[in-house]
C-alpha positions in Angstrom: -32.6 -37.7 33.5 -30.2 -39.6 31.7 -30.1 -36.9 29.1 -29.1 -34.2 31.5 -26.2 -36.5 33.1 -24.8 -37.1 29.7 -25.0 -33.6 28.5 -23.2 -32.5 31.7 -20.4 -35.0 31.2 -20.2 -34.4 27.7 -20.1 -30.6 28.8 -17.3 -30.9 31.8 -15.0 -33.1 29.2 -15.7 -30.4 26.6 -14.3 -27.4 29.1 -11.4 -29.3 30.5 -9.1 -29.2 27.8 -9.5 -25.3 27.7 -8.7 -25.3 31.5 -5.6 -27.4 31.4 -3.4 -25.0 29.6 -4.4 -22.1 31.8 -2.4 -24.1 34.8 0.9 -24.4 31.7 0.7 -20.6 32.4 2.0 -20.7 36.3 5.9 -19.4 36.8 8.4 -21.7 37.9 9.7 -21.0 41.6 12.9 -19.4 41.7 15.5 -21.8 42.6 16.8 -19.2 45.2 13.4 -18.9 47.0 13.1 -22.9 47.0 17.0 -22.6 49.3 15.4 -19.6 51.5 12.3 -22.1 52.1 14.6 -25.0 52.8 16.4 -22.4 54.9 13.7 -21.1 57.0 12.7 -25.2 57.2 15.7 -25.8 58.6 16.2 -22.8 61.1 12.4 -23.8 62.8 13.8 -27.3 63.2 17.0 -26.1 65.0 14.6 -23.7 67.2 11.9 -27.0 68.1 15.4 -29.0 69.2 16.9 -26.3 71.0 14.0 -25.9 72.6 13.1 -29.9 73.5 16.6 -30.2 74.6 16.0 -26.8 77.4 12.6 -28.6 78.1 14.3 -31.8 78.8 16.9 -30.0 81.1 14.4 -27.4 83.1 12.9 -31.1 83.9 16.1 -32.9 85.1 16.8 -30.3 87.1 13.3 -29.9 88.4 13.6 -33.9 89.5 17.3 -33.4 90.9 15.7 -30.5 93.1 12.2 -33.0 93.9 15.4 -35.9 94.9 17.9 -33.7 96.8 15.2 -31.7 99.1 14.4 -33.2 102.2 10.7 -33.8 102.8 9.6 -31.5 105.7 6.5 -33.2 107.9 4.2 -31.1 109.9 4.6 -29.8 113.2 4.6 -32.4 115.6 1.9 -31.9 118.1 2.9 -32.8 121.5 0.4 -34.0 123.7 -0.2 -32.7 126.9 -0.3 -34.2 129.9 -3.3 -33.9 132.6 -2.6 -33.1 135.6 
């Protein structure tokens, strides 16, 4: 058992040398794609404030309408009388 654990260590530490320079092989990003990135970061945090600061209004004027309506009651029931 031992045997097989060593041999597949001594394999896995054989193959990784001959993996690592595969990954050298990976273009860097173009420094004009990294500012449309940023760019595009930017523009969806703009659209989530925009949109929290509507939110935030559609609910103060929701409570200004909730503060300013008077509460209607029922229809008063009048008793009647027997006569």
């Amino acid at each position: 058992m031992r045997r097989s654990i060593g041999a597949a260590l001594l394999f896995v530490a054989l193959e990784a040398p001959a993996v690592s320079p595969a990954s050298k092989d990976v273009p860097q990003p173009d420094p004009e794609m990294l500012k449309m990135l940023e760019f595009l970061r930017e523009m969806e945090m703009v659209k989530q404030m925009e949109m929290l600061r509507e939110m935030h209004q559609v609910e103060s004027a929701g409570d200004a309408v909730k503060v300013s309506a008077p509460r209607k009651s029922g229809p008063v029931k009048k008793k009647e009388t027997v006569k």
